[in-house]
FIKOLZA-1660 file (N, C-alpha, C; in steps of 0.1 Angstrom, whole numbers, plus 5000, padded with zeros to 4 digits):
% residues 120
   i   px   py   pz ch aa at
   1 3380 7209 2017  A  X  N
   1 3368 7206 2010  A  X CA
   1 3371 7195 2000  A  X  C
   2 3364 7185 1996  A  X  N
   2 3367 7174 1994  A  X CA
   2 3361 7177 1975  A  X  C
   3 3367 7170 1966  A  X  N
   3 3364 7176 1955  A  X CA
   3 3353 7169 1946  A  X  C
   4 3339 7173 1950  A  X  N
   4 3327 7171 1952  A  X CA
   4 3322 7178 1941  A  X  C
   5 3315 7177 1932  A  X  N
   5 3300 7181 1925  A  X CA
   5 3291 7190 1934  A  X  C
   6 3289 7206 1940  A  X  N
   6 3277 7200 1944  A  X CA
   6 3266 7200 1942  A  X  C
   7 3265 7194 1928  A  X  N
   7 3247 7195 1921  A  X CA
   7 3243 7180 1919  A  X  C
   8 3256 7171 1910  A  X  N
   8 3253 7161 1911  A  X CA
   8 3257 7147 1923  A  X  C
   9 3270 7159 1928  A  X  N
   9 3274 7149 1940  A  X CA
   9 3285 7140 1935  A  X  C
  10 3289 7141 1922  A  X  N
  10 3304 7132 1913  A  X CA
  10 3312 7134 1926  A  X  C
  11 3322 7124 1930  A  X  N
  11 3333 7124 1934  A  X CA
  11 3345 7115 1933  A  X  C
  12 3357 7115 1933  A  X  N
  12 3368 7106 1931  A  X CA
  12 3366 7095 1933  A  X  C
  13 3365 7083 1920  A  X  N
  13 3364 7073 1923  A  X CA
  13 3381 7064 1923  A  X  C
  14 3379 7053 1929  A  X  N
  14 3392 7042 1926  A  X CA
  14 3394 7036 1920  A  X  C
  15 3407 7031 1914  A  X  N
  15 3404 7017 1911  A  X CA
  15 3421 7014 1905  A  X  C
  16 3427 7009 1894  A  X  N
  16 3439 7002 1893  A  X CA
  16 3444 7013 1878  A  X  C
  17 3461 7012 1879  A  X  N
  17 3466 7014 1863  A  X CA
  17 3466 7001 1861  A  X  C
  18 3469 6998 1847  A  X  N
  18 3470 6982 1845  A  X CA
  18 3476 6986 1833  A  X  C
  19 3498 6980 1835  A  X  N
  19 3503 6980 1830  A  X CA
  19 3499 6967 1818  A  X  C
  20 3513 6968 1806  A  X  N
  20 3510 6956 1793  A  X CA
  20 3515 6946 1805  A  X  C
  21 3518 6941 1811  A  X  N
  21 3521 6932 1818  A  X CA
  21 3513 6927 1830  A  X  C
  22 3499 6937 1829  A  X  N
  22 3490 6932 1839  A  X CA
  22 3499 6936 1852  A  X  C
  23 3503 6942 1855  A  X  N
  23 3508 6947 1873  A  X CA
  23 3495 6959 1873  A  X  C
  24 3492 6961 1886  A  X  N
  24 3481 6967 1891  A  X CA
  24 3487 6981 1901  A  X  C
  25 3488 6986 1897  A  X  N
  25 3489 7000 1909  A  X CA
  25 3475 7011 1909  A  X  C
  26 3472 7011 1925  A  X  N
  26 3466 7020 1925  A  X CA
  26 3468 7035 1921  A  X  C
  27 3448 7036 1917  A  X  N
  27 3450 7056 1911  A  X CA
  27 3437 7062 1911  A  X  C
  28 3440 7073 1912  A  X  N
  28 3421 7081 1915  A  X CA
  28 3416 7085 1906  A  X  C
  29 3405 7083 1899  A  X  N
  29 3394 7090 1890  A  X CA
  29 3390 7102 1891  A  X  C
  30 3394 7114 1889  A  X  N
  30 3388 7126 1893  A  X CA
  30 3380 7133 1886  A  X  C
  31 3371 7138 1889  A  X  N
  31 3356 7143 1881  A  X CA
  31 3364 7157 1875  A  X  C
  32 3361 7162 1866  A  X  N
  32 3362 7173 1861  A  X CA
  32 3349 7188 1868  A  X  C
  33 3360 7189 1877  A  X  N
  33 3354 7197 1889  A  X CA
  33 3361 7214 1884  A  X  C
  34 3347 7221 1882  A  X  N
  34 3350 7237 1876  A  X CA
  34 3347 7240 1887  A  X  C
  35 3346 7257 1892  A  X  N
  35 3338 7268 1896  A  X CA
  35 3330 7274 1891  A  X  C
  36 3323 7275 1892  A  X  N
  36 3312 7281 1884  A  X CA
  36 3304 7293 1888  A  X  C
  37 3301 7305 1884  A  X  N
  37 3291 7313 1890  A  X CA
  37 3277 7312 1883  A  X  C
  38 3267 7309 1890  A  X  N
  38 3250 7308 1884  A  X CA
  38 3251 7319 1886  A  X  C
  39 3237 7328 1877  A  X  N
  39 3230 7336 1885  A  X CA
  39 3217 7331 1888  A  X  C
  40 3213 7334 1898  A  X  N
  40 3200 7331 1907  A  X CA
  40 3192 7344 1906  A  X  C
  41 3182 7347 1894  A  X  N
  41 3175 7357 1894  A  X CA
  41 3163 7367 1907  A  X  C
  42 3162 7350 1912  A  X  N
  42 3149 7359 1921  A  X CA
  42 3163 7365 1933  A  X  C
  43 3175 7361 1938  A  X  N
  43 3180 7369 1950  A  X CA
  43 3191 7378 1943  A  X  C
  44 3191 7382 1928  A  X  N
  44 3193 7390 1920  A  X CA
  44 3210 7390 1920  A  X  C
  45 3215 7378 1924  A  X  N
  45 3235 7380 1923  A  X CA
  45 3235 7368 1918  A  X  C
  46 3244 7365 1915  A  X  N
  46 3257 7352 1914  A  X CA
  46 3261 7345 1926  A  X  C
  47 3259 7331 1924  A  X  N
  47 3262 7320 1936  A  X CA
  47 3275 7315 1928  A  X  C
  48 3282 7311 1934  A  X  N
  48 3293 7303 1930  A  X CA
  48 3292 7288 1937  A  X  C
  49 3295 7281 1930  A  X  N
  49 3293 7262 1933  A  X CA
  49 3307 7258 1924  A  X  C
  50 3311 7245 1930  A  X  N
  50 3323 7235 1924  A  X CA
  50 3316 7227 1916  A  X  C
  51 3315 7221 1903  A  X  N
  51 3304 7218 1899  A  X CA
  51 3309 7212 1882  A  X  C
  52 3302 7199 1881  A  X  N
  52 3307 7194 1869  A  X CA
  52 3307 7199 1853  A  X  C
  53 3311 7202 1844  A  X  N
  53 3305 7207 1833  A  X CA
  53 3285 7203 1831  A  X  C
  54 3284 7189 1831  A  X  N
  54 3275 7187 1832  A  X CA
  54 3265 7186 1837  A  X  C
  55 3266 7191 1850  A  X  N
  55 3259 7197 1862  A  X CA
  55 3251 7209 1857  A  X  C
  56 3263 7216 1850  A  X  N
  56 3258 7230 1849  A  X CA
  56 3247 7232 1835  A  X  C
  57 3252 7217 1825  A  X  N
  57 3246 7219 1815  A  X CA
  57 3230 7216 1821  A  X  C
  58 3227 7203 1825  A  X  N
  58 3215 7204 1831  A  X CA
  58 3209 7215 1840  A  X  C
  59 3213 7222 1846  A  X  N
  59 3209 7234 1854  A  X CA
  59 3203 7243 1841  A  X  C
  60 3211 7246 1829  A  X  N
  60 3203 7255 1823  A  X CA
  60 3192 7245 1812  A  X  C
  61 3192 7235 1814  A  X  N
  61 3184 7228 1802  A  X CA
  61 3169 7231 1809  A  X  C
  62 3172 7232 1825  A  X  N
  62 3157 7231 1830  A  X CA
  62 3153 7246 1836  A  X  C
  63 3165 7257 1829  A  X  N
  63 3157 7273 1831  A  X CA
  63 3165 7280 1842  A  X  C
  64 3176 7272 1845  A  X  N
  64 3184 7281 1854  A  X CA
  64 3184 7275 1867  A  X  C
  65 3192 7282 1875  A  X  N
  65 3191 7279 1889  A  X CA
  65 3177 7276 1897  A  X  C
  66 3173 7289 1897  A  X  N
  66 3161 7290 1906  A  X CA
  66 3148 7276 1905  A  X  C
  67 3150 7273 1888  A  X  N
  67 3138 7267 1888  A  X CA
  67 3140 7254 1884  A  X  C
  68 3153 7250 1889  A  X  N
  68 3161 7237 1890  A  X CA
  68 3160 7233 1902  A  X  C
  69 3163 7244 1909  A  X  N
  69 3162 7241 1926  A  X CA
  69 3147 7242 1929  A  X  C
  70 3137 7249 1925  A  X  N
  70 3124 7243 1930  A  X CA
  70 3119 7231 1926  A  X  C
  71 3121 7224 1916  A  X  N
  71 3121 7212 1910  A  X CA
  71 3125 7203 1919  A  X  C
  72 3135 7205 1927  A  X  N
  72 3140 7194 1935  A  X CA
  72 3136 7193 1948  A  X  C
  73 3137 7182 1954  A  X  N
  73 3135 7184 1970  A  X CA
  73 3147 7185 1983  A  X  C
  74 3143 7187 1992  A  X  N
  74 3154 7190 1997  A  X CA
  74 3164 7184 2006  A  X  C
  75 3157 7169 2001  A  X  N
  75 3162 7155 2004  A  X CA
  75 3170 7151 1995  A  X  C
  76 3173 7157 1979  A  X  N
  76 3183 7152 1969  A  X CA
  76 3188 7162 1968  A  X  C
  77 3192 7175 1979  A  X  N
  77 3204 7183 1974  A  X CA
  77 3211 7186 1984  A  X  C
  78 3227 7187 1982  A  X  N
  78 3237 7189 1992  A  X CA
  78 3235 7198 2006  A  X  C
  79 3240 7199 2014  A  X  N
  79 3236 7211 2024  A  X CA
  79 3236 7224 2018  A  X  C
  80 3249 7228 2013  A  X  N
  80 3252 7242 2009  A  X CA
  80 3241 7247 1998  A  X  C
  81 3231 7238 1994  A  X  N
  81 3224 7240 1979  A  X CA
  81 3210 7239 1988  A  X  C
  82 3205 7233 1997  A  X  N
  82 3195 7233 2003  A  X CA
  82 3197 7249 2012  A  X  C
  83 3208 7252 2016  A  X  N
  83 3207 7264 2029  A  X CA
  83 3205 7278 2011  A  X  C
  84 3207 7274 2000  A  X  N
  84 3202 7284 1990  A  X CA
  84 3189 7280 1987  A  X  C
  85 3184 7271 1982  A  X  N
  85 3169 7268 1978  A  X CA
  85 3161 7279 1993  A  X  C
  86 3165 7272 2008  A  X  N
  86 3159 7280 2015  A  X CA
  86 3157 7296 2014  A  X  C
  87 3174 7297 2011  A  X  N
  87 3168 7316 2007  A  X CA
  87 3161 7323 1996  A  X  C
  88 3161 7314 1985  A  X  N
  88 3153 7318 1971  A  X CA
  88 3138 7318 1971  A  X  C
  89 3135 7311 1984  A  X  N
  89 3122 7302 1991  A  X CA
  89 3115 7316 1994  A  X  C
  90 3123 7319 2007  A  X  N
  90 3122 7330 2016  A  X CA
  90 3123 7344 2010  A  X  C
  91 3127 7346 1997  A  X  N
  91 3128 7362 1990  A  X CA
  91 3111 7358 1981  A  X  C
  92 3113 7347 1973  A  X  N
  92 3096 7346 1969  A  X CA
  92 3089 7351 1979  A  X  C
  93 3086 7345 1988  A  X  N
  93 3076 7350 2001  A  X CA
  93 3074 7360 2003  A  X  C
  94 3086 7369 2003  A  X  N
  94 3085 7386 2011  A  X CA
  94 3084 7390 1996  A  X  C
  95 3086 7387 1984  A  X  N
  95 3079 7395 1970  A  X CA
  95 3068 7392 1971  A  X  C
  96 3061 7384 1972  A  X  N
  96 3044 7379 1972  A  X CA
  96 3039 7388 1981  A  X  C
  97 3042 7391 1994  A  X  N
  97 3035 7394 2008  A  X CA
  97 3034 7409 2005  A  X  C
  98 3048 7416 1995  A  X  N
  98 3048 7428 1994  A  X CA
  98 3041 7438 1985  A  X  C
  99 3032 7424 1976  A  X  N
  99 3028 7426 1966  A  X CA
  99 3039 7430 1951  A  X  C
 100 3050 7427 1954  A  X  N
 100 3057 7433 1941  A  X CA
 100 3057 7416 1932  A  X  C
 101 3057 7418 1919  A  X  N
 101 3055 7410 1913  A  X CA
 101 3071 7400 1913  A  X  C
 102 3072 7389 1909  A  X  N
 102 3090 7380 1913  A  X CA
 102 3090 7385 1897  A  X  C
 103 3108 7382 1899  A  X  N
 103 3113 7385 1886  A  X CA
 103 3111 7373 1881  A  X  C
 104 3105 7378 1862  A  X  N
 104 3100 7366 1860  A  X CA
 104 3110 7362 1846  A  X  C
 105 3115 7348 1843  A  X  N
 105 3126 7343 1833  A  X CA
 105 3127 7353 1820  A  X  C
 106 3134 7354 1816  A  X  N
 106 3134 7360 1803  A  X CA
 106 3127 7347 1792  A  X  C
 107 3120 7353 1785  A  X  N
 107 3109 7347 1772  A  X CA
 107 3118 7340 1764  A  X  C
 108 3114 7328 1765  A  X  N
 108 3121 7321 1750  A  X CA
 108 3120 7323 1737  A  X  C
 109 3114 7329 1731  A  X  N
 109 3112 7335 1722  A  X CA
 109 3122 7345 1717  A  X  C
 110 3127 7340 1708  A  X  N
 110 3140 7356 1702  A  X CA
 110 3135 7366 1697  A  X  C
 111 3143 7380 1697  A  X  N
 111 3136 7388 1692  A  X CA
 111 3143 7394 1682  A  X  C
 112 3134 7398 1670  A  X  N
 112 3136 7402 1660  A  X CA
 112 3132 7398 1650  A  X  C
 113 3138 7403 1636  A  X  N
 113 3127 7390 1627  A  X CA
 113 3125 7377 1621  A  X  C
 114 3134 7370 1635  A  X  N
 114 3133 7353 1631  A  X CA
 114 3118 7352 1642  A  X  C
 115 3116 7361 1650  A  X  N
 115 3102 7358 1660  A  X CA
 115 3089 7363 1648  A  X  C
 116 3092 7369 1637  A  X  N
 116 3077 7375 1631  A  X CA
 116 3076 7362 1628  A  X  C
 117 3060 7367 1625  A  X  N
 117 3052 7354 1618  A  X CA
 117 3054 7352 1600  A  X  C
 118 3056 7346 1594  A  X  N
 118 3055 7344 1578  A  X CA
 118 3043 7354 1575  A  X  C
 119 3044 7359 1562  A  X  N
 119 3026 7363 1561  A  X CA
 119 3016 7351 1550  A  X  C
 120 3007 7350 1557  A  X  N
 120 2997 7345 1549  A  X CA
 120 2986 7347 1537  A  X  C
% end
């Protein structure tokens, strides 16, 4: 497996060392490639992906997995991340059909008493 992003798709780039004397030897650029476990709340586990620090930060900026992946199409995401958008797809469906309600984000709102109101 080739050492790929696969959210944003970073991979090893090329190019030269370049000694004080200007000599040129080739050397590889390599992305700062983690493992990562998401969790994907609607199929209720943990996915594991290879995946940049920064990948991951944007995944939670926009609410997590599930609603990163429906945000996207499935023309800008890798195979392995499209054959999951499909299944997250397909568990919505059979929650809807079954009438049980989808598991819904946890509230951004904190709780306690930084969430009270001031009184007026």
């Amino acid at each position: 497996m080739t050492r790929q992003c696969a959210i944003s798709g970073k991979k090893a780039q090329s190019g030269n060392n370049v000694s004080h004397a200007h000599n040129k030897t080739r050397r590889r650029f390599l992305p700062n490639i983690q493992t990562v476990s998401l969790f994907s709340q609607t199929l209720g586990h943990k996915v594991r992906l290879k995946a940049t620090p920064r990948s991951v930060k944007t995944i939670e900026f926009h609410g997590g997995l599930d609603s990163w992946l429906a945000k996207k199409s499935l023309a800008q995401l890798q195979p392995n991340l499209r054959q999951l958008k499909k299944r997250i797809e397909k568990r919505l469906k059979s929650q809807m059909s079954s009438g049980a309600s989808p598991v819904a984000p946890p509230s951004a709102t904190p709780s306690g008493d930084s969430a009270k109101q001031p009184p007026s």
